[in-house]
C-alpha positions as CSV (number, residue, x, y, z in Angstrom):
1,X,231.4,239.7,73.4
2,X,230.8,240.1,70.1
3,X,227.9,237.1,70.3
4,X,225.4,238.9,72.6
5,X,225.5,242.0,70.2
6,X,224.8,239.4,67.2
7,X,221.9,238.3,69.4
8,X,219.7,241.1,69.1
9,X,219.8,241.1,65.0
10,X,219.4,237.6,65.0
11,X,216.1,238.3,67.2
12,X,215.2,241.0,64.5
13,X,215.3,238.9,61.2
14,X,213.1,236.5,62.7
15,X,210.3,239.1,63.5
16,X,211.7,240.4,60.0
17,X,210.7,236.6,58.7
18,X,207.3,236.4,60.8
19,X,206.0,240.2,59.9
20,X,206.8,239.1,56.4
21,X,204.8,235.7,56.6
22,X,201.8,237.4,58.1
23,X,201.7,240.3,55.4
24,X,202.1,237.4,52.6
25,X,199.3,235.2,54.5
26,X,197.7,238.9,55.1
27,X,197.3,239.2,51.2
28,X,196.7,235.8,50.7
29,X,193.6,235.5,52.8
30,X,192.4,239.3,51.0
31,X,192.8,237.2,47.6
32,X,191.2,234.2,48.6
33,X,188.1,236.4,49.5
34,X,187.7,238.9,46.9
35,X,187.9,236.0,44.4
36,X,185.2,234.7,46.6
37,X,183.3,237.5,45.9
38,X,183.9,237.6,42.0
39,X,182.9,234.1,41.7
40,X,179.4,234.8,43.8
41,X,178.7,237.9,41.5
42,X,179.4,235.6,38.3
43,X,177.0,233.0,40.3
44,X,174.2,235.1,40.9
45,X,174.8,236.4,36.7
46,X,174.6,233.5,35.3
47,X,171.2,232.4,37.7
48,X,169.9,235.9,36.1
49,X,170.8,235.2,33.0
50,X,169.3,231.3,32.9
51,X,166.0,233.0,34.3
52,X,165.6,235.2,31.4
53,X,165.9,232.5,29.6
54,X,163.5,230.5,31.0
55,X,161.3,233.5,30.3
56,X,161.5,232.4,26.3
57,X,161.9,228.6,27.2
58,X,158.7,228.2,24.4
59,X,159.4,224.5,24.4
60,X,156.1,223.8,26.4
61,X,154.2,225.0,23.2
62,X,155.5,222.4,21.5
63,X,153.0,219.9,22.0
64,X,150.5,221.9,20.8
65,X,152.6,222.3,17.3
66,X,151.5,220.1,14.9
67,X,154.1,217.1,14.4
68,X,156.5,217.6,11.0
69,X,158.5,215.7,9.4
70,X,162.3,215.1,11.5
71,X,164.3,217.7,9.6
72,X,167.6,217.0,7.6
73,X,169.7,219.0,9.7
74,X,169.1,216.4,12.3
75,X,171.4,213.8,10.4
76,X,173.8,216.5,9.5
77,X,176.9,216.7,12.1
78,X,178.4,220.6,12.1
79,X,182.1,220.3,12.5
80,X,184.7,222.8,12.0
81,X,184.9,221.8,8.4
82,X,181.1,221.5,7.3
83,X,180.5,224.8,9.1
84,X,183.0,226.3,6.6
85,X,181.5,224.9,3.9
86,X,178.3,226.2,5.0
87,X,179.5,229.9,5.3
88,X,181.3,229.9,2.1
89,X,177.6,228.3,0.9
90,X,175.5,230.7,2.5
91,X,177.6,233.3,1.7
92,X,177.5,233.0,-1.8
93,X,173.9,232.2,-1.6
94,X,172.9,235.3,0.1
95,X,175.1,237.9,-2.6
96,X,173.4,235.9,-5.2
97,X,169.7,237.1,-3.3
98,X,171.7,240.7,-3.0
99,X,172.4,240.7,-6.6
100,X,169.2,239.6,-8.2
101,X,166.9,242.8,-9.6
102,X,163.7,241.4,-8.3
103,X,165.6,241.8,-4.9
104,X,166.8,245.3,-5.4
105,X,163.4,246.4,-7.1
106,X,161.8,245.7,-4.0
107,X,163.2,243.3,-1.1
108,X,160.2,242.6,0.5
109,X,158.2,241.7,-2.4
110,X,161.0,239.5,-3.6
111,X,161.1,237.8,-0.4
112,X,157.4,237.2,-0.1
113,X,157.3,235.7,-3.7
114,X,160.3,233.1,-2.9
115,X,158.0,232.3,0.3
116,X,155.0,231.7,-1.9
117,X,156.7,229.6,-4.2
118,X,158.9,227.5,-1.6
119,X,156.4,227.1,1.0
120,X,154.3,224.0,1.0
121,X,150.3,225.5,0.3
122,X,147.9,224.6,3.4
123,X,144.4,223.3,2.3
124,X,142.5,225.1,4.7
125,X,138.9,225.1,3.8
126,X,137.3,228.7,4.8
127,X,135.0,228.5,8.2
128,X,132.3,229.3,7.8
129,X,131.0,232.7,9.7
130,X,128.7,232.1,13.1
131,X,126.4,233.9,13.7
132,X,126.4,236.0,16.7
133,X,123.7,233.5,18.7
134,X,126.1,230.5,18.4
135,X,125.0,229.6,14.7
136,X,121.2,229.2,15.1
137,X,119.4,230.8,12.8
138,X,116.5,233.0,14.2
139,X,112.9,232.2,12.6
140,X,111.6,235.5,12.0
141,X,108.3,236.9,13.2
142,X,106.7,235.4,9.8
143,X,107.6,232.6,9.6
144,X,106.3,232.2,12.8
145,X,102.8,233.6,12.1
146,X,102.7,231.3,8.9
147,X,103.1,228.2,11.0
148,X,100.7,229.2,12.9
149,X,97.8,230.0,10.5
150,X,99.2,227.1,8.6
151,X,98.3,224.7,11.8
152,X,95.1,226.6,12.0
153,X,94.3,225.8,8.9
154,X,94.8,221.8,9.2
């Protein structure tokens, strides 16, 4: 008689078994979902986030840029290496700029002269003004009369 008691625990460890498969499934389905949820929010972030940036997207203005010459950083590949080389480059660069008197007399002077002297000069010939009539000049009342008494005269 001792199998019929047995029974009944036996009974119990398999709703043991199946209460703990649906509390593991339970959690699983909650984790499936609120990862969902994260991954929607990240979604909807990133959509935000390339909007704003369309908002400065400025490349449509490029065609009314004028056309300069392709620039040397074009041919030049930045690897982990070269990108070294360019802080250590830069970096030295810019505490030579620090450094210099003209620079610590005053910066923005110093920075406008090294633009004057690097930056190619535009020949730009000065417009001339318009008047306010769309550039006709108005004959005056005199002039006017003379051609008149001038005709008269003829």
């Amino acid at each position: 008689m001792g199998k019929p008691s047995s029974r009944p625990d036996s009974s119990s460890k398999a709703d043991k078994k199946f209460d703990k498969k649906v509390q593991f499934y339970a959690k699983v389905r909650d984790t499936v979902a609120s990862l969902t949820a994260k991954k929607d929010i990240t979604k909807k972030k990133l959509r935000s986030r390339q909007k704003k940036l369309k908002a400065y997207d400025l490349s449509a203005l490029s065609e009314f840029l004028p056309e300069l010459k392709a620039p040397r950083a074009n041919d030049f590949k930045l690897n982990c290496k070269s990108r070294q080389q360019l802080i250590l480059k830069e970096g030295k660069q810019l505490s030579a700029v620090l450094e210099h008197p003209a620079f610590q007399a005053d910066p923005l002077a110093a920075i406008h002269q090294h633009l004057q002297n690097t930056q190619p000069v535009l020949d730009e010939k000065p417009k001339k003004k318009k008047n306010q009539n769309g550039g006709r000049k108005k004959k005056s009342k005199k002039s006017k009369a003379l051609s008149r008494q001038q005709s008269m005269d003829i």
